[in-house]
C-alpha positions in Angstrom: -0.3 -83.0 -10.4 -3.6 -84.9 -10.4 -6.2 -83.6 -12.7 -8.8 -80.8 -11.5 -11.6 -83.6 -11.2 -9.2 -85.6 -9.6 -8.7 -83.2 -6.8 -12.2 -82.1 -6.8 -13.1 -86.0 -6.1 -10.3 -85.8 -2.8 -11.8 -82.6 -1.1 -15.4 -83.9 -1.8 -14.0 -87.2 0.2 -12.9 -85.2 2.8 -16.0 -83.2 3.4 -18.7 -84.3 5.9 -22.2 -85.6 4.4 -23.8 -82.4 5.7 -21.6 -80.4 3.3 -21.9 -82.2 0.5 -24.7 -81.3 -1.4 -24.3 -77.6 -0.7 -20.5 -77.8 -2.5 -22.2 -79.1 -5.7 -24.4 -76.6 -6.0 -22.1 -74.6 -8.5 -21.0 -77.7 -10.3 -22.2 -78.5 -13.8 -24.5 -81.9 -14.3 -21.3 -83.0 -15.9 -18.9 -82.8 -13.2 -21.6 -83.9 -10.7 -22.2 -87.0 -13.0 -18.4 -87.5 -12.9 -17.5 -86.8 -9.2 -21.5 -89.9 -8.8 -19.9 -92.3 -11.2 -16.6 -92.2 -9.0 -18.3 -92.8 -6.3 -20.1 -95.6 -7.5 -16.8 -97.6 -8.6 -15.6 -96.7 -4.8 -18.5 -98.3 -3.0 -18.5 -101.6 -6.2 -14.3 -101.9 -5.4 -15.3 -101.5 -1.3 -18.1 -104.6 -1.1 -15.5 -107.1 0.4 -12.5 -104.9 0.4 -13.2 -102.9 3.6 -15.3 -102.8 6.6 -19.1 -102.9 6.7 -18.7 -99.0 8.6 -16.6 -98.0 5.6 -19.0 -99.3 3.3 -21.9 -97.9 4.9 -20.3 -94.3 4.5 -19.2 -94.6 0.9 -23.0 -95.5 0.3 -24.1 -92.5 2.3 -21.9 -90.2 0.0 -23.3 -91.8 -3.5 -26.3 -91.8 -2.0 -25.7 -87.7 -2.4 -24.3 -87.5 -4.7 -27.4 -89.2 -6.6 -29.1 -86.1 -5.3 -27.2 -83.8 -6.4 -26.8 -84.8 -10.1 -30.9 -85.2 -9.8 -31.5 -81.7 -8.6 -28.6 -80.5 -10.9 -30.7 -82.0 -13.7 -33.5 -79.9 -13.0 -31.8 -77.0 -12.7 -32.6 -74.7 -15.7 -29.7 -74.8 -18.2 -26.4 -72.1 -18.1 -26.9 -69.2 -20.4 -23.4 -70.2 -21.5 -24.5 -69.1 -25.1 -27.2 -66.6 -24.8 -28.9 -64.7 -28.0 -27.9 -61.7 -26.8 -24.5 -62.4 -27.5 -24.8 -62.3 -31.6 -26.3 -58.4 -31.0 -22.4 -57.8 -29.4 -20.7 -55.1 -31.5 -17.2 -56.4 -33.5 -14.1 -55.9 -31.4 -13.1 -52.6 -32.2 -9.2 -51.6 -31.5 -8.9 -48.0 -30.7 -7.1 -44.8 -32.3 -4.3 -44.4 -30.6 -2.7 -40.9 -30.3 -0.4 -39.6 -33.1 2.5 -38.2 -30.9 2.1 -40.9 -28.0 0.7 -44.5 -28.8 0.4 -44.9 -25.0 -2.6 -42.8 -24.8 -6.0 -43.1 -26.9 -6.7 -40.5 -29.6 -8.0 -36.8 -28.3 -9.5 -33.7 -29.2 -9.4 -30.6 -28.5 -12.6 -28.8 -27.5 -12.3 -26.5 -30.6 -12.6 -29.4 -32.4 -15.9 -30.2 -32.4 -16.9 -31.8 -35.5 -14.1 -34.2 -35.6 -14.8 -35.0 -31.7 -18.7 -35.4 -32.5 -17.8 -37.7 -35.4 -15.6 -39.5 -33.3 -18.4 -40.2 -30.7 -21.0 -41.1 -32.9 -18.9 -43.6 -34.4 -17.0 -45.2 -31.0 -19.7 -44.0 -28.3 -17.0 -42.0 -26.3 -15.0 -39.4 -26.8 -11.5 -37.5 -25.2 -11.1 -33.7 -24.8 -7.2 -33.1 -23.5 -6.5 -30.1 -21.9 -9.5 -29.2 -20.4 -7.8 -28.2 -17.3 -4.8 -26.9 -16.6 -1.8 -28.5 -14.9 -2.7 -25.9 -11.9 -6.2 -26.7 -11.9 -5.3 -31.0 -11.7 -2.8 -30.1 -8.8 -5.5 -27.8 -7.0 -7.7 -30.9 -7.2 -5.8 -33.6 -6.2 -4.4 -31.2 -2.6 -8.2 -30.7 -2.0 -9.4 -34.7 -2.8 -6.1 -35.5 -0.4 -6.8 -32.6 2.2 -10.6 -33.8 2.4 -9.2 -37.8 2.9 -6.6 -36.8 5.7 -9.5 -34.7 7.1 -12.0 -37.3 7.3 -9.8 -40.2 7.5 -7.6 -39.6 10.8 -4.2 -41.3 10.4 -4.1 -40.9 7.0 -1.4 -39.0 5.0 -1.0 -38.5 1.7 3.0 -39.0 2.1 2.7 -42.2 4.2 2.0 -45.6 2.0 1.7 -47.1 5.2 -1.9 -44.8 6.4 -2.9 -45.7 2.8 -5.1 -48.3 4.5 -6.9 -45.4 6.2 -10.2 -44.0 4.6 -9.4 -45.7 1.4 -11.1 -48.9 0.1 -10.7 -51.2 -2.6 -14.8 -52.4 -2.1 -15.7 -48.5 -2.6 -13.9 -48.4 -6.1 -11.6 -45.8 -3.8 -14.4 -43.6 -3.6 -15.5 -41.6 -0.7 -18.3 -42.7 1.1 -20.0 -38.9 1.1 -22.4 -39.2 -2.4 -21.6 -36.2 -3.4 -18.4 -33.7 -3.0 -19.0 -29.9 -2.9 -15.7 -28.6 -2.0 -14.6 -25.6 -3.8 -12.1 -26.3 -6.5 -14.3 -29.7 -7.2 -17.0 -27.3 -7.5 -15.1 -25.1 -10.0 -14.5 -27.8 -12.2 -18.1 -28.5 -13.0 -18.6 -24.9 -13.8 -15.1 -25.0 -16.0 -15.7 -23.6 -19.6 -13.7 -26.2 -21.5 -15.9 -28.7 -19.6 -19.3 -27.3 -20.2 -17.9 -27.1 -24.3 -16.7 -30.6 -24.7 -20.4 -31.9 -22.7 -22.3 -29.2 -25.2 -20.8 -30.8 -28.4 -21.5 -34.4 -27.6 -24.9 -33.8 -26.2 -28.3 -34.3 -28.7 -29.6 -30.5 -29.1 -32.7 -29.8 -28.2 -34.9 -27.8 -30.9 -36.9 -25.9 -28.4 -36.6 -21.8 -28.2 -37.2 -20.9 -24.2 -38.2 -17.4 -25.0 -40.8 -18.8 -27.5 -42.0 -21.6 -25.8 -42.1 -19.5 -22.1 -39.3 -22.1 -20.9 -39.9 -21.8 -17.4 -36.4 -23.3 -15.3 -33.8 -21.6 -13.2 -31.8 -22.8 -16.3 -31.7 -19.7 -18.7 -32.1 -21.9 -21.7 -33.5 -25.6 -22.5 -30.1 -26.3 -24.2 -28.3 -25.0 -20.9 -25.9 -28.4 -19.9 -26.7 -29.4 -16.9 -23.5 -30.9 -14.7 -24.3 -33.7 -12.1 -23.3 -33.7 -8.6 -20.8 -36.9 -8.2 -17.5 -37.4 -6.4 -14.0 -38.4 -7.6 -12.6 -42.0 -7.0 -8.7 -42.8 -5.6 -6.9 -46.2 -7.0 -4.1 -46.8 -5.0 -0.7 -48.2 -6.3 -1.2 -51.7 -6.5 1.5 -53.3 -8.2 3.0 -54.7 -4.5 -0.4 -55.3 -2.9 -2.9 -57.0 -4.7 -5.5 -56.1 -1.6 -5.4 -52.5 -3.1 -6.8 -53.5 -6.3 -10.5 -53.3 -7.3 -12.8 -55.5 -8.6 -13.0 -55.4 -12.2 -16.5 -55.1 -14.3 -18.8 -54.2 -16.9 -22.2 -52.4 -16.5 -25.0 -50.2 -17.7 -25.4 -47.6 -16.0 -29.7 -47.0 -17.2 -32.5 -49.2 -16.2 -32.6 -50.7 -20.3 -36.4 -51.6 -20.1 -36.9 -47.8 -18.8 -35.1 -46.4 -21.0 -37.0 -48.1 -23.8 -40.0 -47.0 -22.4 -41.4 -50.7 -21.5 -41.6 -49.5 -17.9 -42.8 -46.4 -16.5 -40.6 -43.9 -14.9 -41.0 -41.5 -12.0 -38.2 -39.4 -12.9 -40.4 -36.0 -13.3 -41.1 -36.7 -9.5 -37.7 -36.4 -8.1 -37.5 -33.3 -5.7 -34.0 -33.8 -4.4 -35.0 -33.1 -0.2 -37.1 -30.4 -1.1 -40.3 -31.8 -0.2 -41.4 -32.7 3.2 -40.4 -36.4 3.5 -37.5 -36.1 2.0 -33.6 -35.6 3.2 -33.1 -31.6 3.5 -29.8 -32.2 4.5 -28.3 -34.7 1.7 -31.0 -34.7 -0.9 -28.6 -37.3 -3.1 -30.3 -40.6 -3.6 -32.7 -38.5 -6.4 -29.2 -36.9 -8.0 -28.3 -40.8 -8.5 -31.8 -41.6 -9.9 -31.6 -39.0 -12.3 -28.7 -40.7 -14.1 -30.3 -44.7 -13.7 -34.1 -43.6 -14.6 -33.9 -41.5 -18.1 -36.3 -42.7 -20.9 -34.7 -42.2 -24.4 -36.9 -40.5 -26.9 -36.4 -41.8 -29.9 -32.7 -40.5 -29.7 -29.6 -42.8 -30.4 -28.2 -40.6 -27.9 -28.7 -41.3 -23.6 -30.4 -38.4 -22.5 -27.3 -38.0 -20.2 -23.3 -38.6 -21.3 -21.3 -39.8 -18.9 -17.7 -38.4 -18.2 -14.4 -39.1 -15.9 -11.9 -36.0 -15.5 -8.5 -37.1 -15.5 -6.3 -35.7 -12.7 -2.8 -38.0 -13.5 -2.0 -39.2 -16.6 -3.2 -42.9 -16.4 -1.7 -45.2 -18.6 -2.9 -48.8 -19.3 -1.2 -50.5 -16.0 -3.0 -47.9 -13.9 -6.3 -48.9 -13.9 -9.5 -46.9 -14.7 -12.3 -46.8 -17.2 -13.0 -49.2 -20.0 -15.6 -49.1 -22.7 -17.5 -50.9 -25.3 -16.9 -49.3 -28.4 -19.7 -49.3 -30.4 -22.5 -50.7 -27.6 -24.8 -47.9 -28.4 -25.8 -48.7 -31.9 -26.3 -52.6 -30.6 -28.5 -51.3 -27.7 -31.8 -51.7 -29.7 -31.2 -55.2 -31.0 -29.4 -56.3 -27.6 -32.4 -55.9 -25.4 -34.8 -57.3 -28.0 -32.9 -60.3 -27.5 -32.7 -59.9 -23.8 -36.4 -60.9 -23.8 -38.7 -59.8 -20.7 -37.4 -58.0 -17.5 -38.7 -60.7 -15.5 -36.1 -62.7 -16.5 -33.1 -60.8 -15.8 -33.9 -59.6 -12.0 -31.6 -62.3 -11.1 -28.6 -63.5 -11.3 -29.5 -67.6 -11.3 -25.7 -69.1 -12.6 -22.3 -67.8 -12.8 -23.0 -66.5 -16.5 -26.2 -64.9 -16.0 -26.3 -61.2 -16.3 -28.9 -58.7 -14.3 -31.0 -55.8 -13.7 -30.7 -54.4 -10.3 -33.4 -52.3 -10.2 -33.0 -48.4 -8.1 -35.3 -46.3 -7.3 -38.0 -43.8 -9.4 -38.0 -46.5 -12.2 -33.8 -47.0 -12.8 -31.4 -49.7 -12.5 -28.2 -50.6 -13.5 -27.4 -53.8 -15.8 -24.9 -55.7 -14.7 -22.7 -58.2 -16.3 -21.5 -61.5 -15.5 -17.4 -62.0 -15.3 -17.7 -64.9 -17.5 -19.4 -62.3 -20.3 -18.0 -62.6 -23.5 -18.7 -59.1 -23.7 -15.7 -58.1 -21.4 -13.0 -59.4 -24.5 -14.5 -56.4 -26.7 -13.9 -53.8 -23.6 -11.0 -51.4 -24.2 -9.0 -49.1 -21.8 -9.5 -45.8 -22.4 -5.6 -44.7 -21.0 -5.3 -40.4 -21.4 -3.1 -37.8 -19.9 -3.3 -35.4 -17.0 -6.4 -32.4 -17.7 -8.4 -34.8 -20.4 -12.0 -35.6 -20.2 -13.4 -38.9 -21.0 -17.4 -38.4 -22.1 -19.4 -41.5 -23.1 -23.0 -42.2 -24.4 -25.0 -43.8 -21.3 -25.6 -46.4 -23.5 -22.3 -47.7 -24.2 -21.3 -50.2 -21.6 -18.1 -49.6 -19.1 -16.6 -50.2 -16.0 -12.9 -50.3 -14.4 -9.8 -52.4 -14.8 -7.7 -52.7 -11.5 -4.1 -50.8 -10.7 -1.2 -53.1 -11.3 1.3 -50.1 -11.3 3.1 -47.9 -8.8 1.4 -44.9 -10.0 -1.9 -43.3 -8.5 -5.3 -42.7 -10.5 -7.0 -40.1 -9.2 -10.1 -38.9 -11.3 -13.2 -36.9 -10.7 -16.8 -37.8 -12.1 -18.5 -35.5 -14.1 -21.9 -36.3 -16.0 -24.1 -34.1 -17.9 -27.6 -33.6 -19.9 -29.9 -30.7 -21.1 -32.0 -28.5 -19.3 -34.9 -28.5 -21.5 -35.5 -32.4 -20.5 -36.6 -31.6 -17.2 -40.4 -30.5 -16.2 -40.5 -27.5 -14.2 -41.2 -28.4 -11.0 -38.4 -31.1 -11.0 -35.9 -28.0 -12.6 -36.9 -26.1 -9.7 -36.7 -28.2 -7.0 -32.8 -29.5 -8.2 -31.9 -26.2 -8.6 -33.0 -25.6 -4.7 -31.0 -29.0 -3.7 -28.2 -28.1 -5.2 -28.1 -24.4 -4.1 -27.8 -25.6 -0.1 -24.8 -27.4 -1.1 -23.0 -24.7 -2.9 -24.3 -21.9 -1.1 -21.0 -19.7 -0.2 -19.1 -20.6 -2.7 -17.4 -18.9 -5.6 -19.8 -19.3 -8.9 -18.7 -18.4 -12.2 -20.7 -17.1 -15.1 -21.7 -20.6 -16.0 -23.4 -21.3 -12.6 -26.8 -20.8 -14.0 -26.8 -22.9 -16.9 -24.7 -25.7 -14.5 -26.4 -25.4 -11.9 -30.0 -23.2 -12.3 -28.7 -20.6 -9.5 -27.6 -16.9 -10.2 -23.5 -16.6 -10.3 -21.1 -14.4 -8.3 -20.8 -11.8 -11.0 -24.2 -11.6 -12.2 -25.3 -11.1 -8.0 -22.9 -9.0 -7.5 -23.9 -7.1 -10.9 -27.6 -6.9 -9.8 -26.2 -5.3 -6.0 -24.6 -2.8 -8.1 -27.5 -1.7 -10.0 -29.2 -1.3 -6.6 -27.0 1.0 -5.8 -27.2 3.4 -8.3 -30.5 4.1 -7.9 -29.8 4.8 -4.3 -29.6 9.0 -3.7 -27.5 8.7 -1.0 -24.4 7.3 -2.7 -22.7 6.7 1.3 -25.4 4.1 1.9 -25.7 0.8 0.2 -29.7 -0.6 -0.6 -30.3 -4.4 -0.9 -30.5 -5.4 -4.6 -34.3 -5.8 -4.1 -34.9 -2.3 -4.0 -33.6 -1.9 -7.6 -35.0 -5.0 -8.9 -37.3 -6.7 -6.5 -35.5 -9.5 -5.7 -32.5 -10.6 -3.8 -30.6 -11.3 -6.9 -28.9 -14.8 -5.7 -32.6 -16.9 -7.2 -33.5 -17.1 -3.0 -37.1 -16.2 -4.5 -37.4 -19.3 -6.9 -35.7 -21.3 -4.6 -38.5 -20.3 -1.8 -40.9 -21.0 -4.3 -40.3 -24.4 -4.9 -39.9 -24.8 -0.9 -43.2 -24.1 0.0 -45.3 -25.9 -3.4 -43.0 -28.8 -2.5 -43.3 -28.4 1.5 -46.9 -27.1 2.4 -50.2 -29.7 0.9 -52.1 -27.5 -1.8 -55.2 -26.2 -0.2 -53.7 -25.1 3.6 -53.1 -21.3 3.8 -51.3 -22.0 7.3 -48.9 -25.1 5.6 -48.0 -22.0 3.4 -47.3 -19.8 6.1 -45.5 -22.4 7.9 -43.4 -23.1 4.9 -42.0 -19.5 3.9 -41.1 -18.8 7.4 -39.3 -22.2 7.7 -37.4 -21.2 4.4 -36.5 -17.6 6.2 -35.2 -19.5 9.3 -33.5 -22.6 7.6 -32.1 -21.0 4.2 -32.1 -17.6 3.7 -33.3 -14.8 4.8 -36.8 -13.1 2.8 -38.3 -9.9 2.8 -41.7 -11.2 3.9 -43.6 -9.8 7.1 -43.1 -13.3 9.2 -44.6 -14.8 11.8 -44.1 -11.9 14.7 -45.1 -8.7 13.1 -47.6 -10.7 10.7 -49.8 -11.1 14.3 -50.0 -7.8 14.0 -51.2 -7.9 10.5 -54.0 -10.5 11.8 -55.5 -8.7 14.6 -55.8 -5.9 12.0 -57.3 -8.1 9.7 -60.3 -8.9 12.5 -60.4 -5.8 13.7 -61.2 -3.9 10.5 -63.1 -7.3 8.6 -62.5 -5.0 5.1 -64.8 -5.8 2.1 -62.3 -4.2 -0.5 -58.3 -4.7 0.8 -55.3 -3.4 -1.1 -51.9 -4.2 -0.9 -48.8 -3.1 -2.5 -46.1 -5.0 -2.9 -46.9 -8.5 -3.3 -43.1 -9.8 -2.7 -44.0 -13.4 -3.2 -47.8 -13.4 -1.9 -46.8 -14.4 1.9 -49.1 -11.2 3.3 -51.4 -11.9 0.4 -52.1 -15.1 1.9 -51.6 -13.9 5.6 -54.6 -11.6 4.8 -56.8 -13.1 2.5 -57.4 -16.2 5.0 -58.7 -13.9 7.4 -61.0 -11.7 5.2 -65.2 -12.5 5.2 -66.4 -14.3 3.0 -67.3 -12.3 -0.6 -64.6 -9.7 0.5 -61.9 -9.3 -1.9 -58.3 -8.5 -2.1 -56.0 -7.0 -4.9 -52.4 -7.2 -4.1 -50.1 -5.3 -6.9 -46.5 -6.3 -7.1 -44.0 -4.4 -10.1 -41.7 -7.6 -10.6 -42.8 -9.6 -13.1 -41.2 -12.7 -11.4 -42.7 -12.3 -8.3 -46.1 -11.7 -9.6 -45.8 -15.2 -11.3 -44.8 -16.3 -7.7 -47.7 -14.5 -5.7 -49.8 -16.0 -8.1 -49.0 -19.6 -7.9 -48.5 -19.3 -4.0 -51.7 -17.9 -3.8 -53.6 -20.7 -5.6 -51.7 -23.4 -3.7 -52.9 -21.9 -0.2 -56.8 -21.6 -2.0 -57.5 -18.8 -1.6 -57.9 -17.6 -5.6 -61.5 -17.0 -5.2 -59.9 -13.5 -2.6 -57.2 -12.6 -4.3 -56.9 -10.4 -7.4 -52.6 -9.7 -8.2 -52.1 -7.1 -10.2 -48.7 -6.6 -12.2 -47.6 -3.1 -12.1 -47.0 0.1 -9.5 -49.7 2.5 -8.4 -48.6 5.1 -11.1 -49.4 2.2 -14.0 -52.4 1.2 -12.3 -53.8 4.3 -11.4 -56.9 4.0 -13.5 -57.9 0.6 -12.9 -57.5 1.3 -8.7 -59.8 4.0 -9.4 -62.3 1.5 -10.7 -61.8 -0.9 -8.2 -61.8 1.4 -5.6 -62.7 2.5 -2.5 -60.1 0.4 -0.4 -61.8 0.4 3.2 -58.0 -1.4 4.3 -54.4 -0.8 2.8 -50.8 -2.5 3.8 -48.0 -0.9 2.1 -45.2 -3.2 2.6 -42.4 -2.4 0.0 -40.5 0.8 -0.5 -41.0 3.2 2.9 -39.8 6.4 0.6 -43.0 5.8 -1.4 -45.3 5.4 0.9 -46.5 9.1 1.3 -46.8 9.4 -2.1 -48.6 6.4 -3.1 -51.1 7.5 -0.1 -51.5 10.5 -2.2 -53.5 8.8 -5.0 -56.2 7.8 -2.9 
């Protein structure tokens, strides 16, 4: 066998003088200056040896060849040794379980010192038995079910439909961004899940009663769980095709997260505001992950996390990690230098920022790394959860086995890091998705929406206060709301949908939420004509309502009132007074509108002083009307 220059010297023969330089390209100045001073002793041995034609071509090709190594020389040097590398942690081997060497030491989610420890020291973490065998093989017939239902020609007991709705390129992912299935679903609201993310997340030192926490979250240390998918790897031990690529990566922008470039991560909406996608708000649920700042923490804002459907041993492919990358974050990207010199990846060893969207990015490393020989599998069994600080780096070895993986993606952070609006507005997003679903009593820290229980709780209470024990009231008329968070949820519609300042955009906005989303006790845009023309007719100096709801009549009248006139709208629910408030100074009209928090019995004395109304519109409970007309 000739040596590899040797043969590099024949195909470089055989290719035409057009091709040349462009197949050198990727060749060090070395082997350029090899492959130029070959040439060279061709066309010196070919002066009387061959014919003039001959000659003339050999010239041609050293001729090339000369450029090549010139422009090679220019090139700027291979990062073959970069300083980056001597921040690397030491190779680390990993604890292996006690009972079965073949998988890497575990916890159990009542163990939660000795799994925090664990973390802290190695960056990751694994919780067995956070789901039952039952729950794996509930999850694996749904990710199957939804593949042979989106994937015709696939089944799941056919190796040869495997080809069908299954890729390699995708990491075997699906190409939807996001799954909201039902058990799928479940399994982010799963107890032993949400107690395994609550131990390894940074706690945040805020009260939310004292602070006035204001989220769909009930608490700022409620663990919020991302909406991801779940990934197949194919049995690849007979077909190489089926295997994926393997690699290394960050997933956080690390200039962001240092703070040496801004972020926009406070202005995600998730679809909820009027350029965005109302049907598959998911490109800001992946920013949310790529764009975090860290705040002096050694923790990511966000831990990442794979749960484990099949035992997955070493030969099956799946996550690897770099123990220990998240104490050498600091000193790594010192040495990384600026970011404008790692947007690109120039030579084979160069690694890269790609940059996302509202400030994020992903780092990305090379394949000749030397980073990638201190990566460990992380094998566990069946029901275990893998968690690992964002700042550790990770990525995927390929199937060489027989056996399936089959894993779902499950990432989490705190509720107190978001701003309100952005708390909101996710909470929204993610209700549309899930709406209909089972939710468990977890839902609202998971997800910032009311669950099954607690709604159906709340429509109980309603009817208790109902006389007529045969007939069943809404929930509203115990509580004054719908008791599924439809009010919040229309509430971060319209600020996000109608421009501050434009009554009519307001307007526009609830009744769009009403048609679209779900259904609000508001007056609308047919009977609230009716409202108008009484409005004109009567052009009242001193207006009253009661029952603000969320301030859509407030608004309705208010723009229609002269100017000076004034009107006080009272509402008893403390939430939707917030609401009517806030809705009422986005449409402008704060200058018309007093809201008042309270009934008419509570109020009685101050409606006396503010008093006489010379227009009313009762528009809550009909029983009371009569009686509330009473006191005036």
């Amino acid at each position: 066998c000739s040596p590899p220059l040797a043969c590099a010297a024949h195909v470089f023969d055989m290719l035409a003088d057009s091709d040349l330089l462009a197949s050198t390209e990727h060749l060090s100045v070395a082997e350029i200056e090899e492959l130029y001073n070959a040439a060279l002793a061709d066309v010196q041995a070919a002066k009387t040896a061959l014919p003039s034609e001959e000659r003339e071509s050999l010239g041609r090709r050293l001729g090339l060849l000369g450029k090549a190594l010139r422009q090679a020389k220019r090139r700027p040097p291979e990062k073959s040794h970069r300083p980056e590398f001597l921040a690397y942690p030491a190779a680390t081997e990993l604890p292996r379980c006690p009972l079965d060497a073949r998988f890497v030491q575990s916890f159990s989610v009542d163990e939660a010192t000795s799994a925090r420890d664990f973390f802290d020291e190695y960056g990751f973490v694994v919780f067995r038995g956070v789901l039952t065998q039952e729950e794996c093989d509930a999850t694996i017939a749904e990710i199957w079910q939804y593949l042979e239902d989106n994937s015709p020609g696939l089944c799941r007991d056919d190796p040869e439909t495997w080809e069908t709705g299954l890729s390699s390129d995708r990491y075997g992912l699906p190409e939807a961004q996001a799954i909201f299935t039902p058990q799928i679903v479940a399994n982010r609201q799963n107890p032993h899940i949400y107690q395994a993310l609550d131990c390894v997340l940074p706690r945040l030192e805020r009260d939310g009663q004292a602070d006035g926490f204001d989220s769909p979250h009930p608490d700022p240390n409620s663990v919020v769980v991302t909406q991801d998918r779940w990934c197949v790897y194919r049995p690849a031990a007979d077909n190489e095709s089926w295997r994926t690529s393997e690699n290394l990566h960050l997933d956080v922008h690390p200039w962001t997260y240092a703070g040496l470039q801004p972020t926009e991560i406070e202005n995600l909406r998730y679809g909820t505001d009027s350029s965005g996608d109302h049907r598959f708000p998911l490109q800001d649920f992946r920013a949310e992950l790529t764009a975090v700042q860290g705040r002096g923490s050694p923790t990511g804002e966000h831990v990442q996390g794979v749960l484990n459907l099949l035992d997955n041993l070493e030969e099956d492919g799946g996550t690897r990690v770099v123990p220990g990358f998240h104490r050498s974050f600091a000193c790594w990207l010192k040495a990384l230098g600026s970011l404008e010199d790692n947007l690109s990846q120039s030579g084979l060893h160069d690694n890269w920022v790609l940059q996302r969207a509202a400030g994020g990015g992903s780092f990305k490393f090379s394949n000749l790394d030397p980073l990638h020989n201190l990566s460990r599998r992380v094998p566990m069994r069946a029901g275990s959860l893998l968690l690992w600080n964002q700042l550790v780096v990770h990525g995927s070895c390929a199937n060489r086995s027989h056996n399936f993986r089959i894993a779902q993606f499950i990432t989490g952070f705190r509720a107190g890091e978001m701003s309100p609006a952005r708390a909101w507005s996710r909470a929204a997003a993610v209700h549309r998705h899930i709406s209909g679903l089972p939710l468990q009593p977890l839902a609202p820290h998971v997800f910032g929406v009311a669950s099954t229980e607690a709604a159906e709780a709340a429509e109980l209470r309603g009817r208790k206060v109902q006389s007529n024990a045969s007939k069943r009231l809404p929930t509203y008329y115990a509580t004054g709301q719908s008791g599924d968070s439809r009010e919040a949820l229309a509430y971060v519609h319209v600020c996000s949908s109608a421009a501050k300042g434009d009554a009519e955009a307001v307007l526009n906005a609830f009744d769009d939420f009403h048609a679209t989303h779900r259904p609000l006790l508001h007056v609308g845009p047919e009977k609230g004509l009716h409202l108008d023309d009484a409005v004109r007719l009567r052009e009242p100096r001193r207006a009253l309502e009661l029952g603000s709801y969320l301030g859509y009549s407030a608004v309705r009248i208010a723009r229609l009132l002269p100017p000076g006139s004034m009107l006080y709208t009272i509402e008893e629910n403390t939430d939707n007074f917030k609401i009517t408030q806030d809705i009422v100074a986005h449409a402008g009209l704060s200058d018309a509108v007093v809201a008042l928090c309270g009934t008419t019995s509570s109020l009685q004395a101050t409606l006396k002083k503010l008093g006489p109304f010379d227009f009313v519109f009762l528009d809550h409970k009909k029983l009371l009307y009569l009686e509330e007309l009473a006191q005036f």
